[in-house]
N, C-alpha and C positions, 0 to 999 in steps of 0.2 A: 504494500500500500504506500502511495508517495504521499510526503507531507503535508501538501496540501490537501488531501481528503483525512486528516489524520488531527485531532481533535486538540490544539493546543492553547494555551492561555498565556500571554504578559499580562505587563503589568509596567507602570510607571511612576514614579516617585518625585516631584516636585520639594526634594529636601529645603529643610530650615531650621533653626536652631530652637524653634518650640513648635509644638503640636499645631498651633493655631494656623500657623502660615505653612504648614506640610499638607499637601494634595497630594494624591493617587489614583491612580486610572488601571482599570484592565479591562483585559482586552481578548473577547474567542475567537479563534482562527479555525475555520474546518470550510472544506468545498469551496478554497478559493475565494471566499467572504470573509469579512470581522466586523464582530458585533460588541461595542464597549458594553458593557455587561456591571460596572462598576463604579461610582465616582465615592469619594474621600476626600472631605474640603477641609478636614483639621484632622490629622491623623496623629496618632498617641504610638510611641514605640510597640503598644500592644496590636494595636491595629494591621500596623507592618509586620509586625512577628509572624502575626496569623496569616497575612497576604502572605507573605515568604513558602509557605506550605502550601499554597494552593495554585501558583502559578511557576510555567516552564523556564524562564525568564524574568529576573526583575532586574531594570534600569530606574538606577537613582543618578539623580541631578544635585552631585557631589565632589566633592574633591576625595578619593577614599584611601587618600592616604599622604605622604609628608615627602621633600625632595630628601635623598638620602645622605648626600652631608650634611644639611643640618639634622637632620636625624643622628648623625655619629657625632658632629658638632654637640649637640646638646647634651647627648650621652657622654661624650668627655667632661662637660663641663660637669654635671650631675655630679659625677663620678670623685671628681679632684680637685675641680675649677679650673683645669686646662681649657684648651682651646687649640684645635690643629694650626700648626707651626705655619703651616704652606696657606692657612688664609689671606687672601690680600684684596681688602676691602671694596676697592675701584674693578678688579677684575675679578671677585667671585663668588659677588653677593650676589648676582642673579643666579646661580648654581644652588646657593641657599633658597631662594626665595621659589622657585623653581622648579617643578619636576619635568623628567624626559618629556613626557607626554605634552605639558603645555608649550615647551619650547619646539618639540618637532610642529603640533599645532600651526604656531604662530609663523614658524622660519619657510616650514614645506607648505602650508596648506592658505599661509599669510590672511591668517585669522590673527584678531588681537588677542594678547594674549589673556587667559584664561586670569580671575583674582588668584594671589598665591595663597597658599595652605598655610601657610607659615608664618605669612609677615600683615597679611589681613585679614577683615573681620569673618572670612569666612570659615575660617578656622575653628569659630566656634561649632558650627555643624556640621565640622569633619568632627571634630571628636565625638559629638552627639552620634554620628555615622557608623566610626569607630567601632563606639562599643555596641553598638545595633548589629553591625556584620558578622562580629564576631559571633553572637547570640545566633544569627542565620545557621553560621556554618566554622565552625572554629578550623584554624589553619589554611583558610582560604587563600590562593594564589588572588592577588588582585588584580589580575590585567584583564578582565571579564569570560577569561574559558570556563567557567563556574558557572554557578546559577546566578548571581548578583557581577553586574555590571555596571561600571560607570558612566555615564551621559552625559550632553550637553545640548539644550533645545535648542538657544540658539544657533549653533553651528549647526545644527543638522537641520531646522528651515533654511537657513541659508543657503545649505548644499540642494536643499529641496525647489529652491527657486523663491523662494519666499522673506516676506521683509520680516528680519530677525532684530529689530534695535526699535525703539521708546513704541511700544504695544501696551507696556506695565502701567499698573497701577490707575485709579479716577482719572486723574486729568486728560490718560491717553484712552478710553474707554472706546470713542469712538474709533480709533484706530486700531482699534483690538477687535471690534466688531467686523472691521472690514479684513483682517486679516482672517480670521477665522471664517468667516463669509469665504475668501477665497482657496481655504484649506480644504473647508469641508465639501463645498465644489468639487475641489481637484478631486477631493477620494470618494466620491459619491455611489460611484458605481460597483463599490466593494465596500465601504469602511459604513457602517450604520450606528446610528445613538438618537437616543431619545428627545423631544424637545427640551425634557428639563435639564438632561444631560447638557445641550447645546446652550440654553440661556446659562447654565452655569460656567462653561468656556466662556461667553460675550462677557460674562460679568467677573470672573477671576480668573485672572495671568497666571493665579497659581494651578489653578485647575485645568488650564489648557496647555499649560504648559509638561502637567504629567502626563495626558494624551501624548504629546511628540515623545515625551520619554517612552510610555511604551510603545509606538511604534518603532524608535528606536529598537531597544530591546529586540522588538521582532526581528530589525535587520540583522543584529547580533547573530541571533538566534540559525538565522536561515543566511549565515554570511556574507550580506550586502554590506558590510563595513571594510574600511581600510584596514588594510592587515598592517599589525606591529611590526616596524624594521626587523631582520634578524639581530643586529645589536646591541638594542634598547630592549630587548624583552623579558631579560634578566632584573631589569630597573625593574618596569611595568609590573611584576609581579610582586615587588615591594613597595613601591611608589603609588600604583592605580594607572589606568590607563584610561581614557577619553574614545569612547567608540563613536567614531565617526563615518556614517550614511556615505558611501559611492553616488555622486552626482547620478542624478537621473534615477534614483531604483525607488522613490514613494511609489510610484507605478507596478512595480512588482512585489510589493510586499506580501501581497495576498496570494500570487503565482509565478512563486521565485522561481528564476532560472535552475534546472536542477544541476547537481553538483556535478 
């Protein structure tokens, strides 16, 4: 039986450092259709626990995990109050600041670059991520060949054709309406969800924005994503890695090309 007649579920994670601003979406995949089956507009670590178990794929919109010198950086200092000898401020704080994934990102794919893990405020729901993945699945490789993957909506509308920058939040509402007006378009003739489903995309960035996470996921899932340098992939399973949508494949998510 090939995959597409074969009954799978994502799932999408709109992370944040409290429950209130965390959305989630899933997603059934069978006969070449998907039907969002799920929304989550303030989701509790409990909640996602439970999602974890019940979906093929989960893609969170996270950093999930930390550049690995300052990862050895902090561990020295922890350690002694040392600090590696060979730091040199001007040339290797971005290596700090920094994981593979967002520099290859930004240098190959000349996306901006992703907030850092390390030196801002998104740090605080990497650690809130942290200790959630681990709960998923303890010893987890994080470069997403597991069940939990890392994501990023805006880059993957963008690769989708789509406007990925000021959507967020009241003031751009109407801009959000029309972006989603043209998403849900494009995927009409495979991707299904309810009206209240859809007035809740028009009306939170955070809620539409876990949809793209789990279609993501899906590309994950069904290998429509960039594959990791040979390497950098030693990093990515310490650091986290950013799955990023092959231009052109929203169109096939529902009847991938088979392997």
């Amino acid at each position: 039986m090939s995959e597409s007649t074969t009954m799978t579920t994502t799932a999408g994670v709109d992370f944040a450092s409290t429950a209130a601003n965390t959305a989630a979406c899933s997603i059934e995949w069978s006969n070449g259709q998907a039907r969002i089956v799920e929304f989550c507009a303030a989701c509790d670590d409990g909640y996602l626990l439970n999602l974890a178990k019940r979906v093929t794929k989960l893609g969170i919109d996270v950093p999930l995990g930390w550049p690995s010198p300052f990862v050895e950086a902090i561990s020295m200092h922890n350690a002694d109050g040392s600090w590696p000898t060979s730091y040199d401020h001007q040339l290797n704080l971005s290596d700090y600041r920094y994981r593979k994934t967002d520099t290859w990102l930004h240098e190959e794919l000349k996306f901006p670059l992703p907030l850092s893990a390390s030196t801002d405020r998104i740090a605080i729901p990497t650690m809130r991520a942290a200790a959630l993945v681990v709960r998923i699945s303890p010893n987890i490789n994080l470069d997403g060949s597991g069940l939990v993957v890392e994501v990023y909506p805006a880059s993957a509308l963008s690769r989708w054709g789509f406007q990925s920058r000021q959507y967020k939040g009241k003031k751009n509402i109407d801009a959000r309406r029309a972006l989603t007006k043209s998403f849900f378009d494009a995927t009409a003739s495979w991707l299904s969800l309810s009206d209240e489903h859809r007035e809740l995309c028009d009306t939170n960035d955070n809620v539409f924005d876990s949809v793209v996470a789990a279609l993501v996921s899906r590309a994950s899932l069904v290998n429509l994503i960039e594959p990791i340098p040979l390497n950098l992939r030693e990093a990515a399973k310490r650091e986290g890695w950013i799955a990023i949508p092959r231009e052109g494949t929203l169109s096939q998510l529902a009847n991938p090309p088979e392997a």
